[in-house]
N, C-alpha and C positions, 0 to 999 in steps of 0.2 A: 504494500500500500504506500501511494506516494501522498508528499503535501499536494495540495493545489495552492500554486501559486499565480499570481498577474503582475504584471510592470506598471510601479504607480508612473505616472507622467511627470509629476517631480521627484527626480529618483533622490530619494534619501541612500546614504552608508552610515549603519548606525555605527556608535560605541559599544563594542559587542563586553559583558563583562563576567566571569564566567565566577562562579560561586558553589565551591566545594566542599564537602565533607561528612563522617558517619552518618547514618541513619537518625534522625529527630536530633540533631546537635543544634539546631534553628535555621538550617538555611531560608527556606520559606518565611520566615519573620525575617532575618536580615535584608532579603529582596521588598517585603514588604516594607518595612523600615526605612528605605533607601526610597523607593515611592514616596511614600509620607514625606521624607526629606525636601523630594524635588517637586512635591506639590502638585502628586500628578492622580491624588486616591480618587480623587470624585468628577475628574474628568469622564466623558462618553471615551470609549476606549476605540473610537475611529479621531478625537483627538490628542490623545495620552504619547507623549513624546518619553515617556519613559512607560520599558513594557517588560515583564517577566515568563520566563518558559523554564517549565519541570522535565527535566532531561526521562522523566516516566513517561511523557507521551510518545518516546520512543523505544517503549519496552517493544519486542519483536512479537510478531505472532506465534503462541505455541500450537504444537499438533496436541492430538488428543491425545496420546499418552501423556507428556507432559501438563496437559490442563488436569487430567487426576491428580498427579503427583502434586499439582501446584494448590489445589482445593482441601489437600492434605498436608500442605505445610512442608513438601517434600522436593519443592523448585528451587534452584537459587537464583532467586531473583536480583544477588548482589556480586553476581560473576558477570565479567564484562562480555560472555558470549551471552546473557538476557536481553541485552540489549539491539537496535539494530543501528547499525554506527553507521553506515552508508547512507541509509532515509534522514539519520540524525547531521551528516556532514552538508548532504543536499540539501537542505531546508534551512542550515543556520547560514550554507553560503548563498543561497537563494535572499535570506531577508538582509544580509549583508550587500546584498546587488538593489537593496530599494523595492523587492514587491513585496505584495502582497499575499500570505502565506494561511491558509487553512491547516491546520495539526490535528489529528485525534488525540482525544480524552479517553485515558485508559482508565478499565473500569475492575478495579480491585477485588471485587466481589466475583464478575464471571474471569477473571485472570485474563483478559482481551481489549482489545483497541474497541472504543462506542462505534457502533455501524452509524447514530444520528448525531452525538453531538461533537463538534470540534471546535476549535478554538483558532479566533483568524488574528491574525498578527499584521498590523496596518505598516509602514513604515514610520519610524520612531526613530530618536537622536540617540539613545540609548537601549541597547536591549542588553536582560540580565537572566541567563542561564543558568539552571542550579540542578546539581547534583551528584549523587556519590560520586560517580564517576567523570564526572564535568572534565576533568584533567588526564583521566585513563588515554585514550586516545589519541596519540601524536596530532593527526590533521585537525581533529579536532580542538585541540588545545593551543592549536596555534592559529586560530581562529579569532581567542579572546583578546582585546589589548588591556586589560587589568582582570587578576586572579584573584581571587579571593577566598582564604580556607578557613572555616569555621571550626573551632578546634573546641571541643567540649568532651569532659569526663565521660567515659562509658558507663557508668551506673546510672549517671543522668540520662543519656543518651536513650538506656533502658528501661528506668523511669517511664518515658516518656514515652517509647514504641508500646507498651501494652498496654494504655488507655486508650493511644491511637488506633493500631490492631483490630482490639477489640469492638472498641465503639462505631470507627470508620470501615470497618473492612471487612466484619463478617467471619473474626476468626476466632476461637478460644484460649481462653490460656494456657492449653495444653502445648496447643501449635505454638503459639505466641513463642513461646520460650524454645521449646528444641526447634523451632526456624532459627531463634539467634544464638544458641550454641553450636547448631550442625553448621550454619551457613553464613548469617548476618557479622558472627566476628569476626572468624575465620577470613572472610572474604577482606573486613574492613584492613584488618591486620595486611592482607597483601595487596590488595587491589588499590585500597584507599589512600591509607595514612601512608603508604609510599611518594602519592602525588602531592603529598603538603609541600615537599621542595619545591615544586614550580611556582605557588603561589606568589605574588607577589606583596600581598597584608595579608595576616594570621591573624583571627581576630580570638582572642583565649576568652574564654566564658562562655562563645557562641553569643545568640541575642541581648544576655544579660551584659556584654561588654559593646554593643555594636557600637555605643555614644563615639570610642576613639574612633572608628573608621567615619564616621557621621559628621565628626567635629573638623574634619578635614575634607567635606565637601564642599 
C-alpha cells in the first residue's frame, strides 16, 4: 500500500525533525509540546505549518499467520523488519518534495493498516516524525535535519505501556508484560538505545524535561 500523494502548487521543503526513543518515554507529548510551542494546536490542519507523523503508520502488513501470533502478544512489533521502511522512505521524501500526502492509520486492535481512515499531510514548514525507530534506518535518518532522542527510565517507560496496552489496545496484562520481556526490551536494548548516538539533543526525563529543548526554540 502506497501514500497518495499531489504536488501543492506552492511547493513547500519542510524542516523534517525526527524524534526518537523507547516505547511510552513521551515522544508523542514532546511533538505535541513542540506544536503548542509554535502555536500551531488549534489551527485547521490544511493551515498548521507545523505537523507530526507516528513512524506506526508504517507498521507493514502482516499475513495471517503472523496477525494470530500478533493478537496473542507473540509479534514483535519493535524489530525493524515490522516495519515497512520503503513506503516509510517514499512518503517522508515525497512530503519533503512539497505534496501533499494521504498515510494510513494503523489500527492496534485488528494489528493492520484502516482500509477508511488516513491521515493527509498538507505541506508545512516543519514536519516532526516520531518513533522507536525514527533513527534505525540509514536513508531514513538522513532525511531529518535535527534528531531528537527522548531518553526516559524503563520502569517508567513501563509504567506507562500497561495503562496504554490495556486501555488503548485491546490487550491484557498477561500479554502486556511477556510482549515487553520477550520483545519490547530486548528489541529496545539493540534496535533503539543504539540510535541515541545520532541524535542531535537528548532530552533526559523525556516530556517531564522537554522545557530545555522548548526554551531554545
Amino acid at each position: 500500500m502506497n501514500s497518495s500523494c499531489l504536488v501543492d502548487n506552492e511547493t513547500k521543503s519542510p524542516f523534517l525533525i525526527g524524534v526518537a526513543g523507547g516505547t511510552a518515554c513521551g515522544k508523542s507529548t514532546v511533538c505535541k509540546n513542540i506544536i503548542e510551542k509554535l502555536g500551531q494546536t488549534n489551527l485547521d490542519e490544511t493551515r498548521r505549518q507545523v505537523v507530526s507523523i507516528s513512524q506506526d503508520s508504517f507498521y507493514r502488513e502482516l499475513n495471517a499467520v503472523e496477525k494470530i501470533k500478533a493478537s496473542k502478544g507473540q509479534f514483535n512489533f519493535d524489530h525493524p523488519d515490522a516495519f515497512d521502511e520503503v513506503f516509510m522512505y517514499q512518503t517522508l521524501t515525497d512530503i519533503q518534495a512539497g505534496k501533499t500526502c494521504s498515510i494510513p492509520v494503523y489500527n492496534y486492535k485488528t494489528n493492520s493498516r484502516s482500509k477508511k481512515d488516513t491521515i493527509v499531510i498538507y505541506p508545512a514548514d516543519v514536519v516532526i516524525v516520531e518513533g522507536i525507530l525514527a533513527f534505525y534506518f540509514p536513508a531514513i535518518r538522513d532525511l531529518f535535519h535535527m534528531k531528537l532522542f527522548v531518553d526516559t527510565d524503563s520502569d517508567t517507560r513501563l509504567a506507562r505501556r500497561v495503562p496504554r496496552d490495556i486501555n488503548e489496545r485491546g490487550r491484557d496484562l498477561e500479554q502486556v508484560l511477556n510482549q515487553y520481556m520477550n520483545f519490547v526490551k530486548p528489541a529496545f536494548e539493540e534496535f533503539c538505545l543504539p540510535t541515541k548516538k545520532f541524535a542531535d539533543i537528548i532530552i533526559p526525563r523525556g516530556a517531564e524535561n522537554i522545557g530545555m529543548f522548548l526554551f531554545s526554540l
